[in-house]
C-alpha positions as CSV (number, residue, x, y, z in Angstrom):
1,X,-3.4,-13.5,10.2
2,X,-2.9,-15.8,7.1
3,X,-3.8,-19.5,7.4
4,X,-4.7,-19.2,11.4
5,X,-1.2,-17.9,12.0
6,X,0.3,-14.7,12.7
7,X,3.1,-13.5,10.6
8,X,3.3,-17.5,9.0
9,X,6.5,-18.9,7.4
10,X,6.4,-20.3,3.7
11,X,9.9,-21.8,4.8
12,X,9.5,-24.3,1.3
13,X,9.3,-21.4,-1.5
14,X,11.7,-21.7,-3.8
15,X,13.6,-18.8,-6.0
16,X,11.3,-17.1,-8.6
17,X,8.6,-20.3,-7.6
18,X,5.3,-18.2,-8.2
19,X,2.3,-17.9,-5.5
20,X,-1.0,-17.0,-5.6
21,X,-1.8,-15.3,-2.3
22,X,-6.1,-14.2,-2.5
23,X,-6.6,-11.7,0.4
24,X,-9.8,-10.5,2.4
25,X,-9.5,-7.6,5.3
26,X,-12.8,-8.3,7.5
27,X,-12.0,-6.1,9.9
28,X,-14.3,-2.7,10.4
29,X,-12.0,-0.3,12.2
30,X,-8.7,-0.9,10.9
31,X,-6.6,-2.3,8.5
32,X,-3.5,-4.7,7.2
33,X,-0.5,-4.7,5.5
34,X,1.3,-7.2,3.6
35,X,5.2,-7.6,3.4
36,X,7.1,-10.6,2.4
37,X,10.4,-11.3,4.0
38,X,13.4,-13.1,2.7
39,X,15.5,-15.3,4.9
40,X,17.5,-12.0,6.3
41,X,14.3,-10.4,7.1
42,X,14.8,-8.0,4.6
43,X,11.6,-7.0,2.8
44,X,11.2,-8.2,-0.9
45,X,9.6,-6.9,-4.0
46,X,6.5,-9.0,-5.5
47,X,3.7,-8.3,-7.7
48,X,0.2,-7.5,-7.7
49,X,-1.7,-8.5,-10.3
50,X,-5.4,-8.2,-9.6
51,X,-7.6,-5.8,-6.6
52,X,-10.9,-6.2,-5.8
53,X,-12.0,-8.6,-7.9
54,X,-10.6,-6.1,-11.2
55,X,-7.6,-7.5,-12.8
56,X,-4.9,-5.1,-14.1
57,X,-3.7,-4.3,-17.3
58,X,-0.1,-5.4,-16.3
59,X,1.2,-6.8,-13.0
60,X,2.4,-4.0,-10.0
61,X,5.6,-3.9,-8.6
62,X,5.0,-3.0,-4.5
63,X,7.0,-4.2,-1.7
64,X,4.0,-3.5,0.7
65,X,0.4,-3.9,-0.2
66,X,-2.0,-2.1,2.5
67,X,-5.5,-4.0,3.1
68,X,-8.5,-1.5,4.1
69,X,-11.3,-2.7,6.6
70,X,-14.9,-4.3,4.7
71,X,-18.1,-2.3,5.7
């Protein structure tokens, strides 16, 4: 869930328009992935830039970004 809704739609993103998404996984057992679509459903590429709080040297290509449960 993002925003209270399942699999939400950002239906008013322009092309190379940048967003900031910050994450938390609070679940204990299991955890979550992240995929962006385009209007095809086709997955797209996007970059991560920062992970648990440590910021990276440079900014990390993925396509899917894989959330582990909090303890």
């Amino acid at each position: 869930m993002a925003n209270n809704e399942y699999q939400p739609s950002f239906n008013d993103i322009c092309v190379n328009e940048i967003l900031h998404f910050r994450l938390l996984c609070a679940q204990t057992t299991t955890g979550s992935a992240l995929y962006v679509f385009d209007e095809n459903d086709v997955a797209i590429d996007f970059y991560v830039f920062a992970s648990d709080g440590i910021s990276y040297d440079h900014p990390v290509k993925k396509n899917v970004l894989a959330i582990g449960p909090g303890t």
